[in-house]
Backbone as CSV, one residue per row, in Angstrom:
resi,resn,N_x,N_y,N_z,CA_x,CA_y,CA_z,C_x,C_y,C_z
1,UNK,104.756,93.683,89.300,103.785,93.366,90.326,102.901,92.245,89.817
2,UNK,102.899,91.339,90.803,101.765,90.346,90.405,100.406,91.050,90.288
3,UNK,99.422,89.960,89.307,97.876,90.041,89.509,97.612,90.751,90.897
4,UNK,96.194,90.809,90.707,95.099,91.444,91.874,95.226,90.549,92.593
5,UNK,94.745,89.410,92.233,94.289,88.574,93.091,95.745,87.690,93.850
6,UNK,96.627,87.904,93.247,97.666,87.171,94.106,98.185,88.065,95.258
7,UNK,98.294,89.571,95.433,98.588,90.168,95.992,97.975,89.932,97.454
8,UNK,98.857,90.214,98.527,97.890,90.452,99.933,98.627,91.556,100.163
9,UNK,97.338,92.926,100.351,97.752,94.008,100.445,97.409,94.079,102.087
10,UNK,97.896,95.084,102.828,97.669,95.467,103.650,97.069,97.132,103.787
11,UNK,96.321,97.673,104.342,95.888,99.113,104.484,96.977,99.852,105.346
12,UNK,97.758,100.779,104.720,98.599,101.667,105.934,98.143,103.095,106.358
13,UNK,96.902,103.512,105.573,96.286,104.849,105.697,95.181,105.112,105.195
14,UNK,94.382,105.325,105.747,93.150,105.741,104.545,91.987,105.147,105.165
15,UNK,90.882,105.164,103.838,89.507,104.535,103.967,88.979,104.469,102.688
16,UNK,88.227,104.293,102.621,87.376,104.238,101.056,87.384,105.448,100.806
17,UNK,87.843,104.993,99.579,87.962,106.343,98.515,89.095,107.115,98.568
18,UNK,89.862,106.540,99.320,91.201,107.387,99.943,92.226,106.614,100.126
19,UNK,92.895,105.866,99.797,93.638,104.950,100.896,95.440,104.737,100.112
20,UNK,95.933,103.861,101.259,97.076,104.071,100.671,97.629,102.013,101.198
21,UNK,98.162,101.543,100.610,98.100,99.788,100.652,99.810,99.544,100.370
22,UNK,99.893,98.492,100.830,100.872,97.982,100.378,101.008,96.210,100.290
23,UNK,101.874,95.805,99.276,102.156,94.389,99.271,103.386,93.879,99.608
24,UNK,103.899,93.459,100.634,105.137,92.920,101.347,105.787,92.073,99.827
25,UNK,105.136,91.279,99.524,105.578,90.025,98.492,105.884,90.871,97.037
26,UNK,105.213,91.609,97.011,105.998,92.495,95.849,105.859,93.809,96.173
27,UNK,106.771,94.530,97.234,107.370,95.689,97.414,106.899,97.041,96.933
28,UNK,105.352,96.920,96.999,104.599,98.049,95.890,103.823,98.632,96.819
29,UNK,103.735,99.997,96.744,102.840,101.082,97.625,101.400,101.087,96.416
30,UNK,100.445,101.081,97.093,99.547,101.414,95.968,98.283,102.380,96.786
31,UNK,97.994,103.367,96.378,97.911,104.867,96.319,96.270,104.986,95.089
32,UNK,95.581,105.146,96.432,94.138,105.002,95.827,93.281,106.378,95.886
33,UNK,92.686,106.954,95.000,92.226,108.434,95.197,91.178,107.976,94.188
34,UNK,89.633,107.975,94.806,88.671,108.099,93.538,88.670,106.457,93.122
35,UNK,88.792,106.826,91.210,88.648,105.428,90.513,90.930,105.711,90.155
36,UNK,91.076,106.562,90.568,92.526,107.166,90.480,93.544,105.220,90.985
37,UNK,94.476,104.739,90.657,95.202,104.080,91.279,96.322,104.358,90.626
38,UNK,97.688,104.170,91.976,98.937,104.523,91.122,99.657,103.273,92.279
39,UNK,100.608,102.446,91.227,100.973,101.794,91.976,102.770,101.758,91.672
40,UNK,103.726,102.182,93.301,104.928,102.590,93.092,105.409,101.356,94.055
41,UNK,107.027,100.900,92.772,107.773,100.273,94.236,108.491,101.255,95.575
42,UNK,108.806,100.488,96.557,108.860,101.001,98.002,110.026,102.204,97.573
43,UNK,110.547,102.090,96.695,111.928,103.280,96.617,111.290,104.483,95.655
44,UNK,110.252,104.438,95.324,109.885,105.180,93.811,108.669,106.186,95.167
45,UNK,107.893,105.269,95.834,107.033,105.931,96.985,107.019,106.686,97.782
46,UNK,108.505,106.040,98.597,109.126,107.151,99.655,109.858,107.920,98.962
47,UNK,110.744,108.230,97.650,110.844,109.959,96.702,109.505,110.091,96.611
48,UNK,108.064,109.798,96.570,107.090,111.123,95.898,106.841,111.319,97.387
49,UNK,106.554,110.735,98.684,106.210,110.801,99.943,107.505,111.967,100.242
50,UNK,108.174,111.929,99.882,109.605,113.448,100.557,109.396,114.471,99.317
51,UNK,108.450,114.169,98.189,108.495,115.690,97.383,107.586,115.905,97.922
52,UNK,106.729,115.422,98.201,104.779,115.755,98.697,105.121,116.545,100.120
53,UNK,105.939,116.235,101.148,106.517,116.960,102.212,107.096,118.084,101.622
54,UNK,107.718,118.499,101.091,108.529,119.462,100.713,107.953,120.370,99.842
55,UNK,106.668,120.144,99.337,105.410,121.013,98.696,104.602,121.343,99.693
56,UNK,104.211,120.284,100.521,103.370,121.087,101.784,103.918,121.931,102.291
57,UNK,105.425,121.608,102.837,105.972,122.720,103.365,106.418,124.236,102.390
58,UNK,106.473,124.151,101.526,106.586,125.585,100.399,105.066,125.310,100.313
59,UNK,103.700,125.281,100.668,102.583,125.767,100.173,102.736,126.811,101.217
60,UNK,103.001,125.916,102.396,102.630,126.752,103.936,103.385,127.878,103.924
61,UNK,104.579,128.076,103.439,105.035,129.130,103.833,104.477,130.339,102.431
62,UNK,104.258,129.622,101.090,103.761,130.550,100.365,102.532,131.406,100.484
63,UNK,101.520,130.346,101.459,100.116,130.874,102.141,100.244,131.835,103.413
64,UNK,101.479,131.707,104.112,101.230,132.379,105.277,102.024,134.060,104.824
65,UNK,103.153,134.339,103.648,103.596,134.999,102.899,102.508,136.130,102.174
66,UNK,101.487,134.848,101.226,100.686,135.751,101.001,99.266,136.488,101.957
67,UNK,99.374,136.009,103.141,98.281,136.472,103.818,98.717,137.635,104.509
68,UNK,100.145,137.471,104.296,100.894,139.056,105.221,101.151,140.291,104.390
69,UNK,101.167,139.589,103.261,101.172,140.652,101.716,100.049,141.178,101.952
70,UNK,99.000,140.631,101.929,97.342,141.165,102.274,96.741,141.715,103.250
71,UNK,97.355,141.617,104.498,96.902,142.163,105.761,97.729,143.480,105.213
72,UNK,99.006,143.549,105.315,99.893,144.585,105.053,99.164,146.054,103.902
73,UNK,98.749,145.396,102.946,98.132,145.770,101.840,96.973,146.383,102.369
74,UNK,96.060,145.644,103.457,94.602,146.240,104.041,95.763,147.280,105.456
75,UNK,96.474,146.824,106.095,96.839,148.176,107.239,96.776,149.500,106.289
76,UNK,97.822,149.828,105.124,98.232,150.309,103.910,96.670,151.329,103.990
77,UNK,95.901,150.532,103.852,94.965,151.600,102.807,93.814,151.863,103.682
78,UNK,94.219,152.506,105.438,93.583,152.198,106.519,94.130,153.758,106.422
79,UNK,92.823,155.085,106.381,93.261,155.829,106.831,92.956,157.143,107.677
């Protein structure tokens, strides 16, 4: 990746303090959290963008799993 200053990034998500950029001229996602920066080419981005899907989706089902363990657990000791 070139310098800072040669880059023209564009914003594809975000806002301050949050955001997510990219540079057409050198093929780089760059991924801003905090003073946090991580900067991936376009093939390295979209694999962590399909693991990051595929963790949300196993959080959701691990959260909605354990909330039925727990209701179940409170019917249980209802007596």
């Amino acid at each position: 990746m070139k310098t800072v200053n040669n880059c023209r990034r564009v914003v594809l998500a975000g806002s301050d303090g949050c955001k997510v950029s990219y540079c057409e001229e050198c093929n780089v996602a760059e991924i801003e959290v905090g003073a946090l920066s991580l900067r991936l080419e376009a093939h390295a981005f979209n694999s962590l963008a399909e693991m990051m899907q595929e963790a949300v989706a196993r959080l959701a089902v691990y959260s909605a799993a354990k909330s039925q363990s727990q209701f179940t657990t409170s019917v249980k000791n209802v007596h």
